[in-house]
N, C-alpha and C positions, 0 to 999 in steps of 0.2 A: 737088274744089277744094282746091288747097295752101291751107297756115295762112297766113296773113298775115306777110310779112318787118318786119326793122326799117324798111326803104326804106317803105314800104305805110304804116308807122304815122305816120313822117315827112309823106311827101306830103299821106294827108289831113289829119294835124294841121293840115300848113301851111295847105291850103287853107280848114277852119275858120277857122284867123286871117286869112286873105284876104278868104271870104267876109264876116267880120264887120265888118272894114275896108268891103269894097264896100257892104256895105250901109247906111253910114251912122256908120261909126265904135261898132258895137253892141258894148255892152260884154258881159266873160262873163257876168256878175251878169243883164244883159236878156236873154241866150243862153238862162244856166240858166232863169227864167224862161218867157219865151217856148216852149222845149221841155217842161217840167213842167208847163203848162196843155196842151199839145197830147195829152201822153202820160198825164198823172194820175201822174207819177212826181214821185220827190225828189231830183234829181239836184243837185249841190253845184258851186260856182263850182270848189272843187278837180278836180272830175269833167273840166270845160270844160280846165283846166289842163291834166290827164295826156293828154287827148286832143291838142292843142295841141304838147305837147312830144314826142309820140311814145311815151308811157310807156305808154299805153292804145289800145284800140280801140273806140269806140261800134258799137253793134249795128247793123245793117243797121236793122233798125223804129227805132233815135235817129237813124241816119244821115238817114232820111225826114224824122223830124222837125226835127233840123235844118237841114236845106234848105228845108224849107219855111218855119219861122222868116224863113231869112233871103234867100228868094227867090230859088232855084237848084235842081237837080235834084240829085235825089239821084248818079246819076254822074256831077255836075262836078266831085264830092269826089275820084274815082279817077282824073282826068284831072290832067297838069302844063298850068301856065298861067301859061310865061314870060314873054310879053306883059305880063303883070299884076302882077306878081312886082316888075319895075323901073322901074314909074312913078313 
């Protein structure tokens, strides 16, 4: 498997902020949250940030967890979803 591009960190970032929008306008502070009960980790509103912006990459096991958080599979993060993007 290649490392992961800058493109790669952009997309799911975006779609973290998509998905938190779709879900109800969830903020990152309920994000962090909601995945540090699921996982027993401490991950920090900043954490939410660097992935968001493209500065970072959540792990495949936060990936899960984030999706589930916020009700989506964990591959809708690797998919574009320009449909959704411009409403």
């Amino acid at each position: 498997m290649n490392a992961p591009t800058t493109d790669d960190r952009q997309l799911i970032g975006s779609n973290i902020r998509l998905a938190r929008e779709l879900a109800g306008n969830v903020s990152q502070r309920e994000l962090v949250r909601r995945v540090n009960q699921r996982l027993g980790s401490k991950f920090a509103v900043q954490d939410v940030s660097r992935w968001e912006n493209g500065h970072r990459l959540p792990s495949l096991h936060t990936t899960r967890a984030i999706a589930a958080a916020l009700g989506r599979t964990r591959g809708w993060f690797y998919d574009e979803h320009p449909e959704l993007e411009d409403r």
